[in-house]
ROZA-103890 format. One record per residue (C-alpha): residue number from 0; x, y, z; chain. Coordinates in nm, 4 decimals. Layout:
residues N
<rec NUM <X Y Z> 'A'>,
...
end
This chain:
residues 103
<rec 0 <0.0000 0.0000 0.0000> 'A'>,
<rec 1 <0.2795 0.2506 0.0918> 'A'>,
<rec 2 <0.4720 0.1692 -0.2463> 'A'>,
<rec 3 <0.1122 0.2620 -0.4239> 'A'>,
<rec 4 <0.0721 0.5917 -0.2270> 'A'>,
<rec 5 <0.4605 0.6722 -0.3367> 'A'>,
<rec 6 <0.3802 0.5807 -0.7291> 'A'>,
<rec 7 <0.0734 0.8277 -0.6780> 'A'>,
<rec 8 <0.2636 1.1035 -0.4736> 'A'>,
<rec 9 <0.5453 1.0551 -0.7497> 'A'>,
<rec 10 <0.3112 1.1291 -1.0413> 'A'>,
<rec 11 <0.1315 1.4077 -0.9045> 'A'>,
<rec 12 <0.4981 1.5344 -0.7968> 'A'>,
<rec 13 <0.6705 1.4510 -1.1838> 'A'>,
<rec 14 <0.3443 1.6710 -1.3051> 'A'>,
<rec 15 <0.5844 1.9640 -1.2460> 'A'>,
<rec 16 <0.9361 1.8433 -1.2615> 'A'>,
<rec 17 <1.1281 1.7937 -1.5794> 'A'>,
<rec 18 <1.2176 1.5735 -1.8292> 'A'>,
<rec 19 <1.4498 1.3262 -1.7062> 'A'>,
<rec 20 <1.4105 1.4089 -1.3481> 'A'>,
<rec 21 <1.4355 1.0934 -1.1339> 'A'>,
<rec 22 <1.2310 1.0531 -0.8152> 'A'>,
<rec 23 <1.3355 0.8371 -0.5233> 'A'>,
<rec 24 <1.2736 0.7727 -0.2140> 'A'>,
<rec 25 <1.5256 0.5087 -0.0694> 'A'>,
<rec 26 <1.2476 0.3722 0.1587> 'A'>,
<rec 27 <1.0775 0.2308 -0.1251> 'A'>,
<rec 28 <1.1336 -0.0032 -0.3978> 'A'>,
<rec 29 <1.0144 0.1996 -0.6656> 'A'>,
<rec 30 <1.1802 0.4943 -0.8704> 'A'>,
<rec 31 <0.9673 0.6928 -1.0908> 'A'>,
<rec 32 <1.1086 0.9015 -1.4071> 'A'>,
<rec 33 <1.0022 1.1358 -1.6116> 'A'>,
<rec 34 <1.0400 1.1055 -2.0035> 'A'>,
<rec 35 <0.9008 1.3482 -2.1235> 'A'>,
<rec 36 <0.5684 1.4309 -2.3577> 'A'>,
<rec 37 <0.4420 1.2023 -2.5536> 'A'>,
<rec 38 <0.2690 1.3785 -2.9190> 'A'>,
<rec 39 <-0.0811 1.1956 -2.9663> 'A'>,
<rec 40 <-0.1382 1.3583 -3.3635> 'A'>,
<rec 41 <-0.4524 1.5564 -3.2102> 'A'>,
<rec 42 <-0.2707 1.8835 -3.1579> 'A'>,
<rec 43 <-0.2132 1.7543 -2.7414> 'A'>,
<rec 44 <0.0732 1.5379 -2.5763> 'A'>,
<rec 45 <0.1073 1.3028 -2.3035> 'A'>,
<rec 46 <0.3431 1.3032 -2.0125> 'A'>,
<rec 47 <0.5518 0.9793 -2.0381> 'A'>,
<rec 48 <0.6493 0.8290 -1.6831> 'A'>,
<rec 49 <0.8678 0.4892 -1.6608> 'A'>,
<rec 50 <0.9037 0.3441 -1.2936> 'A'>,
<rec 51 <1.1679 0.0476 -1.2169> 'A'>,
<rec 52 <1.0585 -0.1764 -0.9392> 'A'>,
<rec 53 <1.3731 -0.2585 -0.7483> 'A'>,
<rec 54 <1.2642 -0.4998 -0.5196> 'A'>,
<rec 55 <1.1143 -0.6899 -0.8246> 'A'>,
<rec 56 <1.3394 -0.6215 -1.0964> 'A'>,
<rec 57 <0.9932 -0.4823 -1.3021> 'A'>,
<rec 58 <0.9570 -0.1735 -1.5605> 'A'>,
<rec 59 <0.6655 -0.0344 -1.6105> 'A'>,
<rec 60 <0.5824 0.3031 -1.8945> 'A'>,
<rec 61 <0.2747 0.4948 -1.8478> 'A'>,
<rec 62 <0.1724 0.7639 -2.1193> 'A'>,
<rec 63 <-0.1145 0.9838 -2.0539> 'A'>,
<rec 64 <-0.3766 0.7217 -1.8665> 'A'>,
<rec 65 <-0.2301 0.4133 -2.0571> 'A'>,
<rec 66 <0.0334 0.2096 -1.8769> 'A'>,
<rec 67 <0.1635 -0.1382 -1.9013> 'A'>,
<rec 68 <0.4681 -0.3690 -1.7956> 'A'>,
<rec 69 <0.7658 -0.3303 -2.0351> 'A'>,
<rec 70 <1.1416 -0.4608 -2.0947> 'A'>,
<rec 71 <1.3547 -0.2971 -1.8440> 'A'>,
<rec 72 <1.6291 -0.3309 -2.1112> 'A'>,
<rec 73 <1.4157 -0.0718 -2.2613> 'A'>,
<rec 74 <1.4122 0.1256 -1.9708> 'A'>,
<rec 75 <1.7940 0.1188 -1.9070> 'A'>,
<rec 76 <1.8690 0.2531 -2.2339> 'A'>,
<rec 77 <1.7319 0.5977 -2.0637> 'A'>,
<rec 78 <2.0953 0.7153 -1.8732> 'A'>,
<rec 79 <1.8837 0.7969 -1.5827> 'A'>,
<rec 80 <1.7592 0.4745 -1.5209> 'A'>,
<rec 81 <2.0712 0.2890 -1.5520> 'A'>,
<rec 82 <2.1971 0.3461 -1.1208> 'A'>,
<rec 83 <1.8567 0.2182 -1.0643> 'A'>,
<rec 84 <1.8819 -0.0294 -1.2879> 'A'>,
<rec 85 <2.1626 -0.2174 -1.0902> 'A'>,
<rec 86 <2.1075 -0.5663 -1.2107> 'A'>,
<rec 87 <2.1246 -0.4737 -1.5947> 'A'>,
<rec 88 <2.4295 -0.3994 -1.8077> 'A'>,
<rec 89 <2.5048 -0.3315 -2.1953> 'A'>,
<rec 90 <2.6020 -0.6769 -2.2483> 'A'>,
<rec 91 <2.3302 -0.8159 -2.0674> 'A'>,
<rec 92 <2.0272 -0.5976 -2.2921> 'A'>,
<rec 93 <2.2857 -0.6281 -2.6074> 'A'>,
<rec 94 <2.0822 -0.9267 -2.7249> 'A'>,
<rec 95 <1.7253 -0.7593 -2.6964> 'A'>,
<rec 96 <1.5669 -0.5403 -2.9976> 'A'>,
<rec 97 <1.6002 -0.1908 -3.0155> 'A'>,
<rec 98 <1.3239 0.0078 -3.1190> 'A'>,
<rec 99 <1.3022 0.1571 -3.4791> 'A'>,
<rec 100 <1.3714 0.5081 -3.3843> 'A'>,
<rec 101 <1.6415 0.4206 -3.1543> 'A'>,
<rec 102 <1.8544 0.2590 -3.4366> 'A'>,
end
């Protein structure tokens, strides 16, 4: 329950930080960060969020009010993620796809 309260104080919180800011609190297993905005083709964006589960070793992205589990090799490619992202190195996501815009 406390981790869910921090995930919900963090987004409300990242609603006025900047892009790449990382929030922690060493207390809890998640870190929340923020990537940015997201352009839906209407004319608005989406904030982009990713949060790294450390006591699970889970990613998760959230854009706008979508969100789902992804690749934390994904994640780590974001240079702010990567101390939080302790049990991941290059060699170890070197063998998992990158995205088309990231090549």
């Amino acid at each position: 329950m406390r981790a869910a309260l921090l995930v919900l104080f963090s987004v409300v919180l990242a609603g006025c930080a900047g892009v790449g800011t990382v929030l922690v609190d060493d207390e809890a297993p998640v870190v929340t960060i923020v990537g940015g905005m997201a352009a839906t083709g209407t004319g608005t964006s989406w904030r982009v969020f990713y949060f790294v589960d450390r006591r699970t070793r889970l990613c998760a992205l959230e854009i706008g009010e979508i969100g789902g589990v992804v690749s934390c090799c994904d994640v780590w490619r974001l240079r702010e993620a990567r101390p939080h992202l302790r049990w991941l190195s290059a060699e170890k996501c070197a063998d998992k796809p990158v995205a088309a815009d990231q090549k």
